[in-house]
N, CA, C and O of each residue as an XYZ file, in Angstrom:
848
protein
N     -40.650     86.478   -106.684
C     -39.352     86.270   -107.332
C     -39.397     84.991   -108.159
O     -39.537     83.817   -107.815
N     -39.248     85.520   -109.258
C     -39.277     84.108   -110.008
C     -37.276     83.497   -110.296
O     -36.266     83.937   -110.844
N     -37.744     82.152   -109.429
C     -36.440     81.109   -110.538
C     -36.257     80.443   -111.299
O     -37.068     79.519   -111.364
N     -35.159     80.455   -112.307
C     -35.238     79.916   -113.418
C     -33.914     79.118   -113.191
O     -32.980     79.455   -112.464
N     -34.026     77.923   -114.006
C     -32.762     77.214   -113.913
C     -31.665     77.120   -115.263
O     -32.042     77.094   -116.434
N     -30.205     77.077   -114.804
C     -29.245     77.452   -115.962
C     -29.786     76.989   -117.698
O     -29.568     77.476   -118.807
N     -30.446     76.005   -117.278
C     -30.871     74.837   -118.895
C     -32.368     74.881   -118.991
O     -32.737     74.096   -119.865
N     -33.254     75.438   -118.480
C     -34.886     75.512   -118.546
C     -34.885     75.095   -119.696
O     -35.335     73.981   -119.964
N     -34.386     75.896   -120.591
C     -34.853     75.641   -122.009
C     -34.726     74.798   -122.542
O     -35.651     74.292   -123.178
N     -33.234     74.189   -122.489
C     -33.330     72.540   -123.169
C     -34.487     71.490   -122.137
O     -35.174     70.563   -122.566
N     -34.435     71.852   -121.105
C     -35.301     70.717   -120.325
C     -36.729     70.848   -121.154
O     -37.243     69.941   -121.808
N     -37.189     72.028   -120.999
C     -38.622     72.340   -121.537
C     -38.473     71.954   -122.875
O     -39.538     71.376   -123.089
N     -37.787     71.908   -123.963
C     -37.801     71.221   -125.011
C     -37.731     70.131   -125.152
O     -38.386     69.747   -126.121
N     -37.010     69.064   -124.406
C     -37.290     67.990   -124.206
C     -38.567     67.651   -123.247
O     -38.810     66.444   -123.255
N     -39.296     68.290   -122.562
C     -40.735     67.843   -122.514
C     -41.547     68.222   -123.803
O     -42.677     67.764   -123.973
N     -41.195     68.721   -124.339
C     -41.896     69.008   -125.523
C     -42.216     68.212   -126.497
O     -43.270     68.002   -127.098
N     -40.657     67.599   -126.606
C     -40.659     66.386   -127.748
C     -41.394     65.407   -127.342
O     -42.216     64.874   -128.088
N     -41.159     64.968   -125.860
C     -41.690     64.145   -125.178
C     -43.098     64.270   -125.237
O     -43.364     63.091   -125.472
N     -44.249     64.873   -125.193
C     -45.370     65.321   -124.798
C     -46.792     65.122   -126.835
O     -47.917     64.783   -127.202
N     -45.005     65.842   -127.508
C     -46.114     65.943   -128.546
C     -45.758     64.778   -129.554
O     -46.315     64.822   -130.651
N     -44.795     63.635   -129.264
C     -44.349     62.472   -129.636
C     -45.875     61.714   -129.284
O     -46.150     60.801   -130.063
N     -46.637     61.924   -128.471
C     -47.285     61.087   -128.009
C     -48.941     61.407   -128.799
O     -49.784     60.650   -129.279
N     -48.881     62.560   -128.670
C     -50.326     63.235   -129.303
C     -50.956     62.285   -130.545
O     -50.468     61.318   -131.129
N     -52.162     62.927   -130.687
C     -52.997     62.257   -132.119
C     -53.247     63.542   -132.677
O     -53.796     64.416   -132.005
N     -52.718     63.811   -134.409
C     -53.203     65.026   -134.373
C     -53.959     64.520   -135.897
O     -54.027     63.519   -136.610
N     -54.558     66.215   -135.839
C     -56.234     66.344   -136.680
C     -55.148     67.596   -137.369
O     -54.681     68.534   -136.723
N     -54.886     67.292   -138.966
C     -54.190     68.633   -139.329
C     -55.748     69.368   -140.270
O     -56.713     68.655   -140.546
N     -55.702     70.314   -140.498
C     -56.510     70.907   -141.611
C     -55.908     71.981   -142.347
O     -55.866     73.167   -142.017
N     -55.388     71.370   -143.513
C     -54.263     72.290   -144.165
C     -54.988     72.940   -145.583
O     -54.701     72.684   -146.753
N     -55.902     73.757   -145.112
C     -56.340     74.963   -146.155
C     -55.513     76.006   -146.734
O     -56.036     76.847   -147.465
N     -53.875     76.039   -146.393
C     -53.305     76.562   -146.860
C     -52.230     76.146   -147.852
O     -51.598     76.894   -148.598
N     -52.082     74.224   -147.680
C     -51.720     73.894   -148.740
C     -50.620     73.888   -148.582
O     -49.952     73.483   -149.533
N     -49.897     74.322   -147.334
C     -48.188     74.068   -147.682
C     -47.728     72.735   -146.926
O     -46.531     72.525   -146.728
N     -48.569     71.977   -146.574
C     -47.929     70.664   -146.516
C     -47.931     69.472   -147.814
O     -47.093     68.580   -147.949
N     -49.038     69.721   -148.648
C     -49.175     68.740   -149.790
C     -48.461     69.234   -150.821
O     -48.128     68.449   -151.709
N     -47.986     70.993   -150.932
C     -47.548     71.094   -152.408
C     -46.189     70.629   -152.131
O     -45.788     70.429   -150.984
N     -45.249     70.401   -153.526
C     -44.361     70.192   -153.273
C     -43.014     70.856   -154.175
O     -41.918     70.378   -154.469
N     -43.773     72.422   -154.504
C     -43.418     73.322   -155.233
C     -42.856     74.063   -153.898
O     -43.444     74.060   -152.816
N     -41.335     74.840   -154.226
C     -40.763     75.739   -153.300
C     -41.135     77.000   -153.213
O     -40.684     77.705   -154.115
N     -41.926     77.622   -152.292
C     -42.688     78.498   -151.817
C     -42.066     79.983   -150.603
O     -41.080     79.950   -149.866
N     -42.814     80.848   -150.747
C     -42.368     81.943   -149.987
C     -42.188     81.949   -149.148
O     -42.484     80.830   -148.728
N     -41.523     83.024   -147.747
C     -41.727     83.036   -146.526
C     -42.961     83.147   -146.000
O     -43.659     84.031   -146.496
N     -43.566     82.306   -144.878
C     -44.736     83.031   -144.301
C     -44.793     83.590   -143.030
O     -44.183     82.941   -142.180
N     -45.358     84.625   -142.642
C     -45.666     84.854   -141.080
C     -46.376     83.800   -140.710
O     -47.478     83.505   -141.175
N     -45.761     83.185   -139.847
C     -47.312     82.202   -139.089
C     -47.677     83.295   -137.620
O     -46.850     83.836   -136.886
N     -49.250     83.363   -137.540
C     -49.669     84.378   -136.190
C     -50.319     82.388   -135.749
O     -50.635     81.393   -136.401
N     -50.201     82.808   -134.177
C     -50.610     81.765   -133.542
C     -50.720     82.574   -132.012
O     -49.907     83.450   -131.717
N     -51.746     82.191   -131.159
C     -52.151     82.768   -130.126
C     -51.346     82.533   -128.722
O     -51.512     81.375   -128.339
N     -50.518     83.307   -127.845
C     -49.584     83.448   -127.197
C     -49.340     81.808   -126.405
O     -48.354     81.115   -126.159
N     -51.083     81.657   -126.156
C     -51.342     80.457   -125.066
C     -51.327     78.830   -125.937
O     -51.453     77.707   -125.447
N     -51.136     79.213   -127.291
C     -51.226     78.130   -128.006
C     -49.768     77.628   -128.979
O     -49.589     77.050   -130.051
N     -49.025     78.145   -128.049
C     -47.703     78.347   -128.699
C     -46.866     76.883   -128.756
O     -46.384     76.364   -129.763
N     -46.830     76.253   -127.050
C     -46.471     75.069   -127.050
C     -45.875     74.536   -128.157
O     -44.649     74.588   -128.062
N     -46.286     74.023   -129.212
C     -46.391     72.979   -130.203
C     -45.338     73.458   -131.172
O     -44.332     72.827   -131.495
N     -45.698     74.659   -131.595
C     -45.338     75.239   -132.756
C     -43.137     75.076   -133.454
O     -42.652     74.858   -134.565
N     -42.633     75.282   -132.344
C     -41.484     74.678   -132.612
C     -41.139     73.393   -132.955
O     -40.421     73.064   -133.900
N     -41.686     72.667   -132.140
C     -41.810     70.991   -132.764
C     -42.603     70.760   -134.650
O     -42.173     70.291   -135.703
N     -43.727     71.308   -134.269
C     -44.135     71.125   -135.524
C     -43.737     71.787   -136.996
O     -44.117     71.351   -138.082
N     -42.805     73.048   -136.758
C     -42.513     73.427   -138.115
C     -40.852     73.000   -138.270
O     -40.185     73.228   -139.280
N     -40.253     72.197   -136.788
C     -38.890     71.385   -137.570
C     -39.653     69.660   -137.924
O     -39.056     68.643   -138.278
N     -40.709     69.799   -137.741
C     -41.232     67.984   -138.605
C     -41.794     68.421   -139.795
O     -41.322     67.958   -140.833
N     -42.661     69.181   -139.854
C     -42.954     69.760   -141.107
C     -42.130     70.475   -142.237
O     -42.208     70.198   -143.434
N     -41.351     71.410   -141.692
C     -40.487     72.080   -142.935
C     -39.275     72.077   -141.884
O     -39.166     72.978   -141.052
N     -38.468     71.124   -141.961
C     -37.069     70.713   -141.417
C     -36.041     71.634   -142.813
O     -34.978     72.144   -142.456
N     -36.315     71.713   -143.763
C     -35.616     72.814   -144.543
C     -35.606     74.241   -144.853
O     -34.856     74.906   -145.567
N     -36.459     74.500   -144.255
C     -37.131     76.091   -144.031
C     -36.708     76.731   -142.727
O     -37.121     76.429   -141.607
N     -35.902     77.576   -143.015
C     -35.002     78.317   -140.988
C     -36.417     78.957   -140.934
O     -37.320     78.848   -141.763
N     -36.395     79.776   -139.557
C     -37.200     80.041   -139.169
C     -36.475     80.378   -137.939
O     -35.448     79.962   -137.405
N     -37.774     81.699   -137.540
C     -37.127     82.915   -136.636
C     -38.855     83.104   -136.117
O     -39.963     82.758   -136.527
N     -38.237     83.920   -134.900
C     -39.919     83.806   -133.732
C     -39.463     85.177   -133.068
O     -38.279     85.467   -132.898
N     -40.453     85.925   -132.741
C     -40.608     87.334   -132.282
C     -40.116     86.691   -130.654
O     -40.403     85.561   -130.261
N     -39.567     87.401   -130.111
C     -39.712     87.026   -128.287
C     -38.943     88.302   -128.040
O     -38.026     88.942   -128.554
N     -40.169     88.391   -126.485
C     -39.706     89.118   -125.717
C     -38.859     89.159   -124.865
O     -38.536     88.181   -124.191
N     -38.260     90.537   -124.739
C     -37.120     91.105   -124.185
C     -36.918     90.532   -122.349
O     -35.821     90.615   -121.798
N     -37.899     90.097   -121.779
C     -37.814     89.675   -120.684
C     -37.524     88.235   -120.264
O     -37.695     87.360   -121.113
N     -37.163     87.947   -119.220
C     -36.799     86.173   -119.071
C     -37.466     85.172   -119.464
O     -36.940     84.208   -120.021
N     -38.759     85.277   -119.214
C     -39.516     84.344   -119.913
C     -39.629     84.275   -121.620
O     -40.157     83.378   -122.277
N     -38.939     85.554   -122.138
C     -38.965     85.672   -123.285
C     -37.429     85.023   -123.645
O     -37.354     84.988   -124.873
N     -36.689     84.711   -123.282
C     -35.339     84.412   -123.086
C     -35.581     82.561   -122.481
O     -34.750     81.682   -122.710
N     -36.361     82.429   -122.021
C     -36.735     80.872   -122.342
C     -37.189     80.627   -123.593
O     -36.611     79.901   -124.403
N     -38.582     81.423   -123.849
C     -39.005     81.022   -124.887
C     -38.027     80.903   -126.190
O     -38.150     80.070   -127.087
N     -37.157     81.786   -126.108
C     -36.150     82.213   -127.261
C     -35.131     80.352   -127.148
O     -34.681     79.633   -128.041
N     -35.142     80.217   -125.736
C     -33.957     78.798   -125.608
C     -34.500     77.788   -126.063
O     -33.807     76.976   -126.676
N     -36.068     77.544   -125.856
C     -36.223     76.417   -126.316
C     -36.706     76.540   -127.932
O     -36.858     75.400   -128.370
N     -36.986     77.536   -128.926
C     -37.165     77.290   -129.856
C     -35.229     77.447   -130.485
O     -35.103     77.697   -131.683
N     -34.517     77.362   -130.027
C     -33.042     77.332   -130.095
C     -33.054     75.724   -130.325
O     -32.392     75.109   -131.161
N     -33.666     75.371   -129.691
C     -33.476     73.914   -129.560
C     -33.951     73.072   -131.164
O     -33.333     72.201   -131.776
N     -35.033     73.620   -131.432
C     -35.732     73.109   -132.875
C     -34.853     73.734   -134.037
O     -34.880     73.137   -135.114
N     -34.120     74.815   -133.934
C     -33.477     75.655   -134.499
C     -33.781     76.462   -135.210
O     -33.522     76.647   -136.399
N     -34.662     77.276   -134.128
C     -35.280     78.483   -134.527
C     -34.200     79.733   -134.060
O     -33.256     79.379   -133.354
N     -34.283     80.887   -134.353
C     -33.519     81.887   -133.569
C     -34.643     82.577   -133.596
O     -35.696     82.281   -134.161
N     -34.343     83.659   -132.862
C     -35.344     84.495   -131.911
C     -34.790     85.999   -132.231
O     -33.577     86.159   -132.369
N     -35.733     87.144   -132.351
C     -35.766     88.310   -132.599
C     -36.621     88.924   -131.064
O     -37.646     88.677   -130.428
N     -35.566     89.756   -131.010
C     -36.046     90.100   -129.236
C     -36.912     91.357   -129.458
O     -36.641     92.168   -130.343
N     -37.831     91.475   -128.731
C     -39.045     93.002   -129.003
C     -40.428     91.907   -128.563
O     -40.681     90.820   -128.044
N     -41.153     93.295   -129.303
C     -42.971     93.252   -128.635
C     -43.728     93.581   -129.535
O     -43.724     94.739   -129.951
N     -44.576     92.605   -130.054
C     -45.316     93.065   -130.882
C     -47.071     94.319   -130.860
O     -47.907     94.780   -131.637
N     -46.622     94.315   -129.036
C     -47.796     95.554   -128.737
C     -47.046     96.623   -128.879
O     -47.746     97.587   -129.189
N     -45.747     96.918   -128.774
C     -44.910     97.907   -128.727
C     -44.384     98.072   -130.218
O     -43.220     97.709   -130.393
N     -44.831     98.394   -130.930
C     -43.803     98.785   -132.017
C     -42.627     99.977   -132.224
O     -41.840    100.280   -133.121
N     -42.887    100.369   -131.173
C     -42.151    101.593   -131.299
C     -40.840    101.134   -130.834
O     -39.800    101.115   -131.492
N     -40.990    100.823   -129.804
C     -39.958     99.833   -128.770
C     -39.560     98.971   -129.584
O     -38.337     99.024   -129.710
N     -40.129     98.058   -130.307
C     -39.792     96.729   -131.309
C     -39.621     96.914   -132.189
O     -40.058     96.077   -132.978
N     -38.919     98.043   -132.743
C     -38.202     98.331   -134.115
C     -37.265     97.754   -134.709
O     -37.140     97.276   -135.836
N     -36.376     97.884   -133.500
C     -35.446     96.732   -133.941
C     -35.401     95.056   -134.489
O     -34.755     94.522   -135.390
N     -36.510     94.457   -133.388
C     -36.940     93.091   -133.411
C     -37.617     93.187   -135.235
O     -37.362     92.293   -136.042
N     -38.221     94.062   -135.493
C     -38.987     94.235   -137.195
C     -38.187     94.043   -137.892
O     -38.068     93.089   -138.661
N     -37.046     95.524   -137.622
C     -36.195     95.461   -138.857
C     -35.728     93.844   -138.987
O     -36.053     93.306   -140.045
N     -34.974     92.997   -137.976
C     -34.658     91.833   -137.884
C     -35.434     90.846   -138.487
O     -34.908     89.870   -139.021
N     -36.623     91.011   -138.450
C     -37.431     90.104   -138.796
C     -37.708     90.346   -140.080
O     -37.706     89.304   -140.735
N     -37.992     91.486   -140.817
C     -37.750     91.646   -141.848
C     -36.893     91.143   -142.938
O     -37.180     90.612   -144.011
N     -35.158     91.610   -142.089
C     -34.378     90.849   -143.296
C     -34.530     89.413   -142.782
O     -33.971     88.760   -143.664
N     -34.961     88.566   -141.870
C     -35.326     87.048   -141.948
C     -35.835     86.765   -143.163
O     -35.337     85.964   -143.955
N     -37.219     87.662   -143.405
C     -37.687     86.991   -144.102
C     -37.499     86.994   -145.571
O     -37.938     86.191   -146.395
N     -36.517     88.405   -145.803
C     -35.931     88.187   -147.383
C     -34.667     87.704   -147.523
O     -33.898     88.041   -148.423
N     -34.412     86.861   -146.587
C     -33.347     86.168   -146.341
C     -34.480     84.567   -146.612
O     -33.890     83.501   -146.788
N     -35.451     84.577   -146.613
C     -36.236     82.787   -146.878
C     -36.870     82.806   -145.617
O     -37.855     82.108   -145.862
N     -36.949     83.071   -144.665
C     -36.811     82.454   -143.230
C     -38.700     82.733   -143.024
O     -39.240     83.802   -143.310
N     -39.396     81.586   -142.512
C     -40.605     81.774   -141.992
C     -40.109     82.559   -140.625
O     -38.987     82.589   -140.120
N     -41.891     83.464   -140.017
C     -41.452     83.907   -138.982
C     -42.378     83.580   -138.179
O     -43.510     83.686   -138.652
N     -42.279     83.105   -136.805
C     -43.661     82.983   -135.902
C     -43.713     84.138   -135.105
O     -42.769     84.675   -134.527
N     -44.878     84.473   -135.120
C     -45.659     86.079   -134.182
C     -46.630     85.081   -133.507
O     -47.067     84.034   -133.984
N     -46.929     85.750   -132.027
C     -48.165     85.710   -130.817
C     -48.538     87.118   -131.005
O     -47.949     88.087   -130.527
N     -49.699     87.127   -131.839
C     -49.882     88.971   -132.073
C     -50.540     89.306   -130.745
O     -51.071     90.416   -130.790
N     -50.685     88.610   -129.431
C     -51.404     89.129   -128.248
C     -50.440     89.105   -127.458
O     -50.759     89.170   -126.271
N     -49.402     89.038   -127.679
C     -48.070     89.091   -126.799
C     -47.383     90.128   -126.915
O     -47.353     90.912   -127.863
N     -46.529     90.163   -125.457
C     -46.349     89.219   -124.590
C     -47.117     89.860   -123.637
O     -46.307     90.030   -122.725
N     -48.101     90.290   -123.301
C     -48.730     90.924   -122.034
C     -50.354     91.292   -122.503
O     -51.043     92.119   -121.906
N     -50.815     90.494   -123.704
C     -52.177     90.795   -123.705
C     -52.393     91.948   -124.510
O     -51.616     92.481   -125.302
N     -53.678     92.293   -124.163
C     -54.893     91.642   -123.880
C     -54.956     89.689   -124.795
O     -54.368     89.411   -125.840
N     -55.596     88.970   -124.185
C     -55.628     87.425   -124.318
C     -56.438     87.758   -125.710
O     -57.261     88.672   -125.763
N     -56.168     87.058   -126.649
C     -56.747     86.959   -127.949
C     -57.362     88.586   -128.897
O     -58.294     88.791   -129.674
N     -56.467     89.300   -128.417
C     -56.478     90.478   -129.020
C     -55.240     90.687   -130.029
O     -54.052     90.590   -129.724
N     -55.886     91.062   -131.573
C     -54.106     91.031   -132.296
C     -53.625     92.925   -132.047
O     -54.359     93.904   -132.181
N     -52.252     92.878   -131.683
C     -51.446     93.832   -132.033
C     -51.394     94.049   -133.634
O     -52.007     93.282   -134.377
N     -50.735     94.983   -134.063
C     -50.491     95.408   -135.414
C     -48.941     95.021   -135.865
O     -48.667     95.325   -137.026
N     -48.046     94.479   -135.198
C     -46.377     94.726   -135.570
C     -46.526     93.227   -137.223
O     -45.947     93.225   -138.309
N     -47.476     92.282   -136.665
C     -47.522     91.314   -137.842
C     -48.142     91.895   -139.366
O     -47.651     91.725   -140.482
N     -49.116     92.472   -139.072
C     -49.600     93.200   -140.471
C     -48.613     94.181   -140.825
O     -48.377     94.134   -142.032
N     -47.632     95.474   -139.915
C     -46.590     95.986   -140.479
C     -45.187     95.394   -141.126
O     -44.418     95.836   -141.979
N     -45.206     94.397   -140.462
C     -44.071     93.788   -141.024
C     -44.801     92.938   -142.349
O     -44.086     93.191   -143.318
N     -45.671     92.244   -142.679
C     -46.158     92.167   -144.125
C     -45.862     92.861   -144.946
O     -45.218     92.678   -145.979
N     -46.676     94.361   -144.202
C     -46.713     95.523   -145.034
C     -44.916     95.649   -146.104
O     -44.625     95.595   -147.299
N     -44.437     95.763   -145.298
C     -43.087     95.440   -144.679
C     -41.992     95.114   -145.981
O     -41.270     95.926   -146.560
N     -42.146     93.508   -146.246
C     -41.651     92.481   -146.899
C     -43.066     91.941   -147.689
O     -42.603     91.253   -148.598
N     -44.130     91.912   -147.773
C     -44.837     91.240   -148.996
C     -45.042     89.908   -148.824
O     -45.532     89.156   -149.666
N     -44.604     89.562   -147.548
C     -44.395     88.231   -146.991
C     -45.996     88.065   -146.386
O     -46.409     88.763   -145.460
N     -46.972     86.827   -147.200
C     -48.312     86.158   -146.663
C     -48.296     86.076   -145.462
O     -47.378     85.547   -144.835
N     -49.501     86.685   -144.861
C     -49.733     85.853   -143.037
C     -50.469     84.463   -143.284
O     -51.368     84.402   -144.123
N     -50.098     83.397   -142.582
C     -50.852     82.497   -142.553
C     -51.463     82.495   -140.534
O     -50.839     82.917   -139.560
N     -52.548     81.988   -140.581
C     -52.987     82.126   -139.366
C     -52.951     80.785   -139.022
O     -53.505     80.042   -139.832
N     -52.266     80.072   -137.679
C     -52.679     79.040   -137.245
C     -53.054     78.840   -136.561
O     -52.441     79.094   -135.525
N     -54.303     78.246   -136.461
C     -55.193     77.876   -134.894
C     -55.353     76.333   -134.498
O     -55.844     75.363   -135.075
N     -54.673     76.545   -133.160
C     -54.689     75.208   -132.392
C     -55.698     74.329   -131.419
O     -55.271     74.731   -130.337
N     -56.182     73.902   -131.263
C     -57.215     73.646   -130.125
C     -56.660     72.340   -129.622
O     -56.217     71.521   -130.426
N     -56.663     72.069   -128.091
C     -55.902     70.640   -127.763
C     -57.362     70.550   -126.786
O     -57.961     71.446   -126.191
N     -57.659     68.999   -126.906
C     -58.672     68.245   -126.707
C     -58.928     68.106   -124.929
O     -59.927     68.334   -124.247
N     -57.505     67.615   -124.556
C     -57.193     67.837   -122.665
C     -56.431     68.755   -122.645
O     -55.958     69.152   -123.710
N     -56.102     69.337   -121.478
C     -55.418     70.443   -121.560
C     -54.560     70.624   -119.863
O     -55.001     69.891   -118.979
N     -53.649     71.369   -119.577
C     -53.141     71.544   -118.284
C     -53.666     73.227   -118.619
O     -53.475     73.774   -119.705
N     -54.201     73.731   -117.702
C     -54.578     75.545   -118.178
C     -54.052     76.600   -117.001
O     -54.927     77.081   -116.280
N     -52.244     77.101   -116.700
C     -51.452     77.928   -116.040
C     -52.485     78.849   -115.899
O     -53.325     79.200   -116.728
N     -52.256     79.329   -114.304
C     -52.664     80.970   -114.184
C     -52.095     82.306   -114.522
O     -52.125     83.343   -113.859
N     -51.463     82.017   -115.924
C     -50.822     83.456   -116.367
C     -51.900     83.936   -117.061
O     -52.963     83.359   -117.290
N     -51.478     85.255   -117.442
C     -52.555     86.331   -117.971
C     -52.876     85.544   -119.428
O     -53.994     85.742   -119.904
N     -52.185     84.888   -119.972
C     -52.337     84.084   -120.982
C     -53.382     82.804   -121.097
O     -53.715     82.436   -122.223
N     -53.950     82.058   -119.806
C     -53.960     80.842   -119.809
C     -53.898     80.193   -119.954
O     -54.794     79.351   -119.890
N     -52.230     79.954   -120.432
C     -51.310     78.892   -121.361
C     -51.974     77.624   -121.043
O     -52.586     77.244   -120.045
N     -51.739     77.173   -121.958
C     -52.303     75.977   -122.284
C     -51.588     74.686   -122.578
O     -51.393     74.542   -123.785
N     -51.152     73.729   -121.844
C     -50.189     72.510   -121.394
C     -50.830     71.236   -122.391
O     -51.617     70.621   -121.671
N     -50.799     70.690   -123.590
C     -51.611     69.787   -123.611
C     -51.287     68.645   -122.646
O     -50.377     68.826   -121.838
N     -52.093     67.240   -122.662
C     -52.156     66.236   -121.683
C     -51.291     65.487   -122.686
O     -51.158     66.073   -123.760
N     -50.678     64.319   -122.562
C     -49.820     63.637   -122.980
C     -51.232     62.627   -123.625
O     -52.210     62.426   -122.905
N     -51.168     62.209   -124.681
C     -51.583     61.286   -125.917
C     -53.146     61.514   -125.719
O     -53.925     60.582   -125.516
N     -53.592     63.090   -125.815
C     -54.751     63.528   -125.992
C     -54.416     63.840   -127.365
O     -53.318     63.785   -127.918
N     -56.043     64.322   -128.022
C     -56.111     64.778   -129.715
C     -55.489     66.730   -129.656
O     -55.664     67.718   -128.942
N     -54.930     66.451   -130.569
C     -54.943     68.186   -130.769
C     -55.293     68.382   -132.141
O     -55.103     67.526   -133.005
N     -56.005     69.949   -132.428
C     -56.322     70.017   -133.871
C     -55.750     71.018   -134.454
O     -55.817     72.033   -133.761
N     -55.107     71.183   -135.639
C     -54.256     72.232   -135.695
C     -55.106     72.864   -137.291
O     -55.502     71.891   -137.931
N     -55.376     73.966   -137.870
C     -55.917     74.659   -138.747
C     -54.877     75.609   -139.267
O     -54.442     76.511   -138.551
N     -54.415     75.399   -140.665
C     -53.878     76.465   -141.370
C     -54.231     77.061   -142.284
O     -54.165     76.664   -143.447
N     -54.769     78.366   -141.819
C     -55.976     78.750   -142.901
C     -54.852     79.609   -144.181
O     -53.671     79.953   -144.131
N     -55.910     79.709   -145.244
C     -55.270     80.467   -146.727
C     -54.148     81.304   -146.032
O     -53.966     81.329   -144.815
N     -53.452     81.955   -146.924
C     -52.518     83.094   -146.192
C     -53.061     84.342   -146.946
O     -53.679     84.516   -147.996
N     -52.583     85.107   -145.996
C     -53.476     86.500   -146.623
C     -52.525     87.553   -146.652
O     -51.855     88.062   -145.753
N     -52.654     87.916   -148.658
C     -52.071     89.041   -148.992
C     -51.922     90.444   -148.175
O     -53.018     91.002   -148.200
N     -51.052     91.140   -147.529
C     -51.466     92.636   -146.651
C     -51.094     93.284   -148.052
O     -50.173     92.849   -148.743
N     -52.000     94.507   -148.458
C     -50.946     95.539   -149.204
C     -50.088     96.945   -148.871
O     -50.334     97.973   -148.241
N     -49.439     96.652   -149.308
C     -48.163     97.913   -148.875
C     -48.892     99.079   -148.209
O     -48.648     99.522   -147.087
N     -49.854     99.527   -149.092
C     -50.288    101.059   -148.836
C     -51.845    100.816   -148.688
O     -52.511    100.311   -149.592
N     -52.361    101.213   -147.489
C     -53.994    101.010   -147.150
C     -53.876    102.345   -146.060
O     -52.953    102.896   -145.460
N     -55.288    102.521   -146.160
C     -55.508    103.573   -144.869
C     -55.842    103.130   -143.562
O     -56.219    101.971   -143.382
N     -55.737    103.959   -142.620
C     -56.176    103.656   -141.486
C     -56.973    102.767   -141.215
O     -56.804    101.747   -140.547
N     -58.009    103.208   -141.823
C     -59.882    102.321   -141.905
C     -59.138    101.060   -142.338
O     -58.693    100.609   -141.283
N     -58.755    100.226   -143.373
C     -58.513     99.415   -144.228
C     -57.546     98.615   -143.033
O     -57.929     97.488   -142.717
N     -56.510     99.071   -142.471
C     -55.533     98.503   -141.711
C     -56.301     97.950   -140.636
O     -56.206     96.783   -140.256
N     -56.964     98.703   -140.218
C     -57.477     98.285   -139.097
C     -58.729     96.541   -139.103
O     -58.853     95.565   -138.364
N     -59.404     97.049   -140.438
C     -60.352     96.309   -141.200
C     -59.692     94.554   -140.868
O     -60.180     93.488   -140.494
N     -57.995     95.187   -141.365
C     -57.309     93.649   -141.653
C     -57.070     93.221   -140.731
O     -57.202     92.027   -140.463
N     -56.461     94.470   -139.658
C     -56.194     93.613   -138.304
C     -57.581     92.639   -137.806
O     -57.561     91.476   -137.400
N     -58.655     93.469   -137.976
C     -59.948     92.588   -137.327
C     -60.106     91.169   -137.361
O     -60.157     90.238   -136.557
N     -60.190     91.435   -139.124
C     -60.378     90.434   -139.929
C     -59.287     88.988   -139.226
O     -59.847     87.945   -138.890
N     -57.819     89.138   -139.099
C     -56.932     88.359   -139.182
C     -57.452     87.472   -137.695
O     -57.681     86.267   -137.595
N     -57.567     88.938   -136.239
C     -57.788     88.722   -135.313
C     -59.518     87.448   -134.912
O     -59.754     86.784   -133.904
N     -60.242     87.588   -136.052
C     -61.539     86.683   -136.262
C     -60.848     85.453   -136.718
O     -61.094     84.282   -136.432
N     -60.068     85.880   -137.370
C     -59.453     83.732   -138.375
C     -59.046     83.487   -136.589
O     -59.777     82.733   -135.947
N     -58.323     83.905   -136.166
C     -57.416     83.529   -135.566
C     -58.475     82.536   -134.243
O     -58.194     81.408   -133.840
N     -59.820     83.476   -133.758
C     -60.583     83.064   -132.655
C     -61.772     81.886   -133.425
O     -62.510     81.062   -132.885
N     -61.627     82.135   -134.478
C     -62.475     80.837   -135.092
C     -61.961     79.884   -134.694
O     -60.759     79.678   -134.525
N     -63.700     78.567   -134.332
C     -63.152     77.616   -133.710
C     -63.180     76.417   -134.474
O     -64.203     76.093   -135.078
N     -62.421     75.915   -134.493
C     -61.581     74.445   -134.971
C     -62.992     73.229   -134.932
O     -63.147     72.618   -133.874
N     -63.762     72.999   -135.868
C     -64.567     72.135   -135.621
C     -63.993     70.372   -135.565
O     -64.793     69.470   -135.316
């Protein structure tokens, strides 16, 4: 039986601030949207379920003018996750990105986010795995809206490592973390099977490349 308490989420956001206030970070911005200073499209950011931590903190310091919306699941822990990116002022689109069928709704939503401006964050191995395997709901929703994936990969230097199926990953307080934002990559509307799949691979390789 798991318990959860009335405010998890603001608490866990305030360890958050707390935790990554302290960090040293290593950015590698191959995608260029921190130096330009030309107003730019929505992007999917994909980031790996266990490497999620950060990601609310860092896109209200980075693009504090850009809303932004995050896939979460329909279950409690998905309902934390949803509270504390509430906190950065993200909102949350409830579904599964292994389920698309089921997560139709969460798409359509995410969809008009993003022709509404709104970046979107996806865990394409969420919420139940397989660990560093991508689902397809991020390349359909491209397909989707025309909206770039950018892939971000995190690596933190110390680490706290949970026994969930995930092996979330806690960084240590004023350890290095390295964060990689690679090119963003065009999906096109209409590809075949072979081709879709090609991209999922492809996206699913940026994503496990490691952060030198």
């Amino acid at each position: 039986m798991k318990i959860r308490f009335k405010h998890t989420g603001r608490v866990v956001s305030w360890l958050l601030r707390g935790i990554a206030s302290t960090l040293k970070y290593e950015v590698d911005d191959q995608a260029g949207v921190l130096t330009s200073t030309a107003p730019r499209e929505p992007l999917i950011w994909l980031f790996w379920h266990n490497r999620m931590f950060l990601v609310p903190y860092l896109h209200q310091r980075w693009f504090p003018h850009i809303p932004g919306c995050i896939l979460s699941s329909p279950s409690g822990d998905g309902q934390i996750i949803a509270d504390v990116c509430a906190e950065f002022g993200l909102e949350a689109a409830r579904g599964s990105s292994s389920k698309p069928d089921k997560g139709m709704s969460a798409l359509i939503k995410l969809a008009e986010k993003v022709k509404a401006g709104y970046d979107v964050g996806i865990t394409p191995d969420g919420p139940r795995g397989p660990l560093y395997q991508m689902h397809p709901g991020a390349l359909k929703l491209a397909q989707l809206t025309g909206a770039r994936i950018m892939t971000a990969r995190i690596s933190y230097e110390s680490y706290w490592e949970f026994g969930t199926w995930d092996r979330f990953q806690l960084p240590k307080p004023f350890s290095k973390v390295r964060i990689a934002l690679d090119p963003p990559v065009n999906v096109p509307r209409k590809v075949d099977e072979g081709q879709f799949d090609s991209l999922r691979v492809a996206l699913e390789a940026a994503l496990n490349h490691a952060i030198c």
